[in-house]
C-alpha positions in Angstrom: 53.6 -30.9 -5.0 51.0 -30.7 -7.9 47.3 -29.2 -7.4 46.3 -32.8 -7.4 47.7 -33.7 -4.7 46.4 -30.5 -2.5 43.4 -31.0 -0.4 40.0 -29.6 -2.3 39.9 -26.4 -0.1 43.0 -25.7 -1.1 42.2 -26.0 -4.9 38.6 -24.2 -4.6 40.7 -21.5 -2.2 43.1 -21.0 -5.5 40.6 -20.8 -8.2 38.5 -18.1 -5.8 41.4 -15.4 -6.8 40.5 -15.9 -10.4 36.9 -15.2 -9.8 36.7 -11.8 -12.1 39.2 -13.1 -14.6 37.0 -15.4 -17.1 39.3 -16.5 -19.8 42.3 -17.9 -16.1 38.7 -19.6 -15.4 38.1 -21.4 -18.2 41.9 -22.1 -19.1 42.1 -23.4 -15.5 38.9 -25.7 -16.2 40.0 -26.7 -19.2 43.7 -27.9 -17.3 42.5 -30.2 -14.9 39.2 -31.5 -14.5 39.7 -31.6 -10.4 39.5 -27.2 -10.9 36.1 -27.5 -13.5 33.4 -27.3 -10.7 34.9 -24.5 -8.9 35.6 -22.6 -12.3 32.0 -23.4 -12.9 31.2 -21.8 -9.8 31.7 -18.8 -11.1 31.3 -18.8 -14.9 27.4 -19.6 -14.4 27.2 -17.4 -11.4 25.8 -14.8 -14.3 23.1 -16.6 -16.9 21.8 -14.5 -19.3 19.3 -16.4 -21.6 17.8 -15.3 -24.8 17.2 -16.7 -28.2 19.3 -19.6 -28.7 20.8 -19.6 -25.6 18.0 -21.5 -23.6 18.5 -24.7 -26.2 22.5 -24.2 -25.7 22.1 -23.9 -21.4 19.9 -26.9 -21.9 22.4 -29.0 -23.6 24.4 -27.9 -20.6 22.9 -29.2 -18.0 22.0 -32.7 -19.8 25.6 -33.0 -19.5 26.3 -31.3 -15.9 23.0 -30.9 -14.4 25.0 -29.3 -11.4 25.9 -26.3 -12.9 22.5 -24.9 -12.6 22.9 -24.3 -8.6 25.8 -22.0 -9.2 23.6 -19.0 -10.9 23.1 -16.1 -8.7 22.4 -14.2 -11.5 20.1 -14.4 -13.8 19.0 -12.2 -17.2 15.7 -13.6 -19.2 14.9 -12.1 -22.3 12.1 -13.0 -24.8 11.8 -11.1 -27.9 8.4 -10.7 -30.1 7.7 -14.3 -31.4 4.9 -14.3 -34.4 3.8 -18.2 -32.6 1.3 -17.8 -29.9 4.4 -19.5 -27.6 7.8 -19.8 -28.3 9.5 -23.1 -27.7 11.6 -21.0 -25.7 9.1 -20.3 -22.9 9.1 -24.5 -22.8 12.7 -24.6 -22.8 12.7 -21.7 -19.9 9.9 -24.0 -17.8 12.4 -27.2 -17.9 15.6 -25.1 -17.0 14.0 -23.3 -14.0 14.0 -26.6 -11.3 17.9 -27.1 -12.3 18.4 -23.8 -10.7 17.5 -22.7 -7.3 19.8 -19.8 -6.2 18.9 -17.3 -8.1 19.6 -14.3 -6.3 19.0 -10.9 -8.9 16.6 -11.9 -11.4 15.8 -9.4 -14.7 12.8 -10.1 -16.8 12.6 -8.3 -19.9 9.6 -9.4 -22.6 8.4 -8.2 -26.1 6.5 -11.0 -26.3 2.5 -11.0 -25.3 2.5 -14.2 -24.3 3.9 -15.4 -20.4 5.6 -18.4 -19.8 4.3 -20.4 -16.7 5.1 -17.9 -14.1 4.0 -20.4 -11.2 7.6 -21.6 -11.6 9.0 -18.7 -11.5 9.1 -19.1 -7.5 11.9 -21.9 -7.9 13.9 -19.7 -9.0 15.7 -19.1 -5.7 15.5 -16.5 -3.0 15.5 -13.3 -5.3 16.6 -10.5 -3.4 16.9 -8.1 -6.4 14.4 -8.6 -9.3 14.2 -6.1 -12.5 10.8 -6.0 -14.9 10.8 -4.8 -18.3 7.4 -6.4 -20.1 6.1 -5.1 -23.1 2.9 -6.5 -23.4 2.3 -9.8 -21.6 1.0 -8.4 -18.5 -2.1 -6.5 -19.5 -3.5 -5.9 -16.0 -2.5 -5.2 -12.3 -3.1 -8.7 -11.6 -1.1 -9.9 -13.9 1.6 -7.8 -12.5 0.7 -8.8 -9.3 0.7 -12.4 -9.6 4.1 -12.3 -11.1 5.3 -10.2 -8.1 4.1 -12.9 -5.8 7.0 -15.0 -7.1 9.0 -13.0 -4.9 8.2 -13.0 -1.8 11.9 -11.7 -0.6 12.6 -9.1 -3.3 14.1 -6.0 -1.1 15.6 -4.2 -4.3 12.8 -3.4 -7.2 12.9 -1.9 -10.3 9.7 -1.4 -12.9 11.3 -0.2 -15.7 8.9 -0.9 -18.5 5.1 -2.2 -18.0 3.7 -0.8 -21.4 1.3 -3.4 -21.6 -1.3 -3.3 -18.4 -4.3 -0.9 -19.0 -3.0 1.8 -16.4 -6.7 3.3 -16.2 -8.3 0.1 -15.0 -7.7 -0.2 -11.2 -9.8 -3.2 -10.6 -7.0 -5.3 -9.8 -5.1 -2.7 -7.5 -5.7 -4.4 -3.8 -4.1 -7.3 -4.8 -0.7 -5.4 -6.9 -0.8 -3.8 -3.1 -1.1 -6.8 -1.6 2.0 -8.5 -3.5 4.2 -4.9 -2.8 3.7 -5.5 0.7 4.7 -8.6 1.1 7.9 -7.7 -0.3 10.7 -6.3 2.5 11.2 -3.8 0.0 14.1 -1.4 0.4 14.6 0.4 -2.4 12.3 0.7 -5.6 13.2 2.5 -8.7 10.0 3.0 -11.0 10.4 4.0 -14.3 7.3 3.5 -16.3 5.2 6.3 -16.3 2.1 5.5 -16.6 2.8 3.5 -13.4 4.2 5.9 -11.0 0.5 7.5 -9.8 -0.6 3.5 -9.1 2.9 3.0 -7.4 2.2 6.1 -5.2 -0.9 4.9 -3.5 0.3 1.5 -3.3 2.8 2.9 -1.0 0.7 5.2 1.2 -1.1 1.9 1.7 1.9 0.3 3.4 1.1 -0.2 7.5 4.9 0.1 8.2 7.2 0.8 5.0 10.5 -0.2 5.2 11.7 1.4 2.0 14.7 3.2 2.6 15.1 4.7 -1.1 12.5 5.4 -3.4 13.2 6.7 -7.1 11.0 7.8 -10.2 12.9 8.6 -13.2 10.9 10.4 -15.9 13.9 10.3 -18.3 12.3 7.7 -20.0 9.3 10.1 -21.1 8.3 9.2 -24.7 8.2 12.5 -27.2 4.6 12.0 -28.0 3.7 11.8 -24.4 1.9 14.9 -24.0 0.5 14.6 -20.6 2.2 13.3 -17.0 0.4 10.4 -15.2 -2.5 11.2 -13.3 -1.5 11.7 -9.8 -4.0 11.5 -6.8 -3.7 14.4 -4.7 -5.0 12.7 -1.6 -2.3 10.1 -1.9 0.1 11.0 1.0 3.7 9.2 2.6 3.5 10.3 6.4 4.8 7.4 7.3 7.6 6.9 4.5 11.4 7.5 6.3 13.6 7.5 3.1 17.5 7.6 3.5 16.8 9.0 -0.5 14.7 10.2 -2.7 15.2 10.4 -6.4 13.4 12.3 -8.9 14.9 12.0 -12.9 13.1 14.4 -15.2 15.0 15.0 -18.3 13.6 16.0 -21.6 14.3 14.8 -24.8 16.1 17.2 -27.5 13.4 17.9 -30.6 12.9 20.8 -32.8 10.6 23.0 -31.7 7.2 22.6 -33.2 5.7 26.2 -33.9 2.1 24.7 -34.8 1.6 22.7 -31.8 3.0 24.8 -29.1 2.6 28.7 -30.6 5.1 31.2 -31.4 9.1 30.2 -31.0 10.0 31.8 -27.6 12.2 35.1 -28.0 14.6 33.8 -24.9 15.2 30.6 -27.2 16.0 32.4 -30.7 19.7 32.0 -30.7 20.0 28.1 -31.1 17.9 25.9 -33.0 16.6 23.2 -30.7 14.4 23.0 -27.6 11.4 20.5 -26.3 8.3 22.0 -25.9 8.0 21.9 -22.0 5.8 19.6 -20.3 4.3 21.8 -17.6 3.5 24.7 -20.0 0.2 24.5 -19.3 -2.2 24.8 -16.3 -3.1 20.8 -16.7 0.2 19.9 -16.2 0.6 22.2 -13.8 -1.8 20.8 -11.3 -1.0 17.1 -12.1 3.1 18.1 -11.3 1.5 19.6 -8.2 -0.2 16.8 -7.6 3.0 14.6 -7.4 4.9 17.4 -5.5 2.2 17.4 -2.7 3.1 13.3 -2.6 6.5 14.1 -2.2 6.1 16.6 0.4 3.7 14.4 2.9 7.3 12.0 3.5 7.4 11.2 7.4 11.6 12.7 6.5 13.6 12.3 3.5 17.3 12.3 4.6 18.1 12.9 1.0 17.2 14.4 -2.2 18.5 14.1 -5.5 17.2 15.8 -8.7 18.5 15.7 -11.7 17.5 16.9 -15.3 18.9 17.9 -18.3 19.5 21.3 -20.2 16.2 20.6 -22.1 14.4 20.0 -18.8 15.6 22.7 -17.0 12.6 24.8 -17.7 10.5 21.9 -16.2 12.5 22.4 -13.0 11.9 25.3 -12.8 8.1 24.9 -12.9 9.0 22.0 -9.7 10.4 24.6 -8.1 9.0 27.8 -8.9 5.3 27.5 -9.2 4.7 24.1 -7.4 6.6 25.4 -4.6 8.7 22.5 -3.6 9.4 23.3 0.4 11.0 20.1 1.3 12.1 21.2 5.0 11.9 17.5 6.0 15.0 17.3 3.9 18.4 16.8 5.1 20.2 16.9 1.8 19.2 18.3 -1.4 21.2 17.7 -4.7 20.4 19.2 -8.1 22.5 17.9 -11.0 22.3 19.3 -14.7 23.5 16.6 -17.5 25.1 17.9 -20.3 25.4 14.6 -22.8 24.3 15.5 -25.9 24.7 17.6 -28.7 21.6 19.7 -28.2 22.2 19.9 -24.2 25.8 21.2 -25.2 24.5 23.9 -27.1 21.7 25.0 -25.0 24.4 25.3 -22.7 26.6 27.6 -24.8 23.3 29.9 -25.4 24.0 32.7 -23.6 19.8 33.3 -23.3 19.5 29.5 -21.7 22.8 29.4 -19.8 21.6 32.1 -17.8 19.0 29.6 -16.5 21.6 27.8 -15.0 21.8 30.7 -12.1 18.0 30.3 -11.1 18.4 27.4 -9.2 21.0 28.1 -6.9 19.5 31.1 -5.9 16.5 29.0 -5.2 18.3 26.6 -3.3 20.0 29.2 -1.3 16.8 30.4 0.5 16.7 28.9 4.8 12.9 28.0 3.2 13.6 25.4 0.9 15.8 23.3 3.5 19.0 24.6 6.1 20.9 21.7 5.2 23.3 20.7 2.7 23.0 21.8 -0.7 24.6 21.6 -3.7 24.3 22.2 -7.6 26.3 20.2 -10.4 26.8 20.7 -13.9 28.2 18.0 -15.3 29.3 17.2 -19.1 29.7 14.3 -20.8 29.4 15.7 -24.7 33.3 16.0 -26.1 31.9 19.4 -27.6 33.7 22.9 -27.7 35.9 22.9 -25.1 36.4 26.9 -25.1 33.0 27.5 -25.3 32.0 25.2 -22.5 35.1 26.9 -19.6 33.3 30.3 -20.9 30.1 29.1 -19.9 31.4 27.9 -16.5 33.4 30.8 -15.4 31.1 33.4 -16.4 28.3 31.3 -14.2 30.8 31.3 -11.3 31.3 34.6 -11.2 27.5 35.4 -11.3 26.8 32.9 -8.4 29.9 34.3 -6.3 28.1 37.6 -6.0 24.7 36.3 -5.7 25.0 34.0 -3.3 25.3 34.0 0.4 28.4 32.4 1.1 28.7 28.9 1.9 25.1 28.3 1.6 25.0 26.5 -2.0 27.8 24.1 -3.2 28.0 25.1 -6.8 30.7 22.6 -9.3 30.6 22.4 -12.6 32.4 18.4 -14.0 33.6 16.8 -16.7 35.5 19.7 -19.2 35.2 18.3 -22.6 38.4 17.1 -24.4 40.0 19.8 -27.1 
């Protein structure tokens, strides 16, 4: 008996056990035409469409309109066009109705133009949707009639929004408006300039149901010399977060003497370091600010923190002088990243490896939370390998005698290769 004469289940059945393997898919396709819809099933179940790929995609469905209602996945990207449109935003409004089931949806623009956004709501029932816009969203109603696409998005990430004028708030009841509608669940915001406006969006919401909440200041650009303003009013009693995620690594820079003063005499033995962010009492009351948001959670049953060597003085400010008490806590994790060359040899600076003690000893204190508690270094830079095990045991040895037992999980990951 021959796949044609097995009943279509049976086919569809066989070709769902190829679904990962792309080239069996299309081999299979090209076999028997009784296997091309369910091959097709899943090689458009990702789309990603940029540059000539709308034209191509619409060549594709002139011959098998069909194939449309098989994406679940969908990746947009329009780069900086010189024309005031691009006849790929056209191309973009005439694919949209073919689709449908759209499920995770990622927007990224350099262009400062939109397309027709009132179509971006046939896209399907996006669950998962991912911004990065450059410029074509210039205010927070912009933003927030794009949002109102999606009135099902549970997963949300603002990764880049470097065009709306962050100090104009006349538009913020309705970006509120559009947040709430959303059954978000988790929201990871990366843009900085955003977070503050994010923030009292959120204490606005009558009954939040996020369940993880993450800004990531990794993305902090080198001439960015001050964080975003945060309101100090703005307060999360009513936020219940499974967890919480807080990303602040600094880039790796020389050290400008004429900007920030004097080289520091604990940094003298290696040649790089960023100029800390919270040096200054400015900063200092703006991190405070933020911390003071953090603290006002209803419970956090989580907490993760990571940096990087170059940010590990800022951490220390977080902890040290903004006094981060997070007793709602059940869980706090602090993780070090060790993936460049710079981060590799702060680490094997005897002066800034010492650092790396500070922070279990402030974990280790019943004030900061009685729960679970653990500190990770973790390297990813094939660097001296020698030099890196040094570093390790001598900071294992340290912590063994300064800390209580049991009360801070210390590891130290990923040895680089010889």
């Amino acid at each position: 008996m021959g796949a044609t004469d097995l009943p279509p289940e049976l086919n569809e059945h066989i070709i769902d056990f190829l679904e990962d393997d792309r080239a069996a898919l299309h081999a299979c396709a090209a076999t028997w035409s009784g296997w091309t819809p369910f091959c097709r099933k899943y090689l458009f179940r990702a789309l990603s469409l940029e540059d000539a790929r709308f034209a191509e995609f619409l060549a594709i469905l002139a011959a098998s309109p069909y194939v449309g209602k098989f994406v679940r996945e969908l990746y947009v990207t329009f780069e900086e066009f010189e024309e005031f449109e691009s006849e790929e935003f056209e191309h973009f409004k005439t694919i949209v109705p073919h689709l449908g089931g759209v499920e995770e949806f990622h927007y990224t623009s350099g262009h400062w133009a939109l397309p027709d956004i009132s179509t971006l709501k046939n896209l399907g029932p996006v669950v998962r949707l991912v911004l990065c816009d450059a410029a074509s969203l210039p205010t927070y109603g912009d933003l927030a009639r794009f949002l109102g696409n999606f009135p099902l998005v549970e997963d949300l990430e603002l990764l880049q929004c470097d065009g709306i004028d962050y100090e104009n708030r006349k538009h913020l009841p309705a970006l509120t408006v559009a947040l709430q509608r959303m059954p978000l669940k988790w929201l990871v915001v990366e843009d900085v300039g955003i977070m503050p406006v994010i923030a009292d969006c959120i204490s606005q919401f009558p009954e939040p149901q996020l369940t993880s909440l993450s800004f990531d200041y990794s993305s902090l650009p080198e001439d960015w010399k001050y964080l975003p303003h945060f309101d100090p009013l703005v307060r999360w009693p009513k936020l219940h977060l499974q967890e919480l995620s807080f990303d602040l690594h600094s880039e790796n820079s020389p050290y400008d003497e004429a900007a920030h003063g004097p080289y520091p005499a604990q940094a003298q033995g290696h040649q790089a370091m960023k100029y800390s962010v919270f040096s200054n009492r400015y900063q200092t009351q703006r991190l405070s600010n933020f911390v003071r948001t953090l603290r006002s959670c209803g419970h956090v049953e989580v907490l993760r923190i990571s940096t990087n060597m170059a940010g590990i003085l800022d951490l220390a400010h977080l902890f040290g002088e903004c006094g981060l008490h997070l007793t709602k806590s059940d869980e706090i994790h602090v993780e070090v990243l060790c993936q460049t060359s710079e981060d590799f040899e702060l680490m094997t600076v005897s002066h800034w490896a010492r650092s790396l003690l500070v922070f279990p000893g402030m974990l280790s204190q019943d004030w900061v939370l009685p729960g679970k508690k653990t500190f990770t270094v973790h390297c990813d830079h094939p660097g001296d390998r020698a030099a890196y095990i040094k570093v390790r045991d001598w900071a294992l040895s340290q912590l063994s005698h300064l800390l209580p037992e049991q009360h801070v999980v210390v590891q130290f990951e990923g040895i680089p290769e010889a």
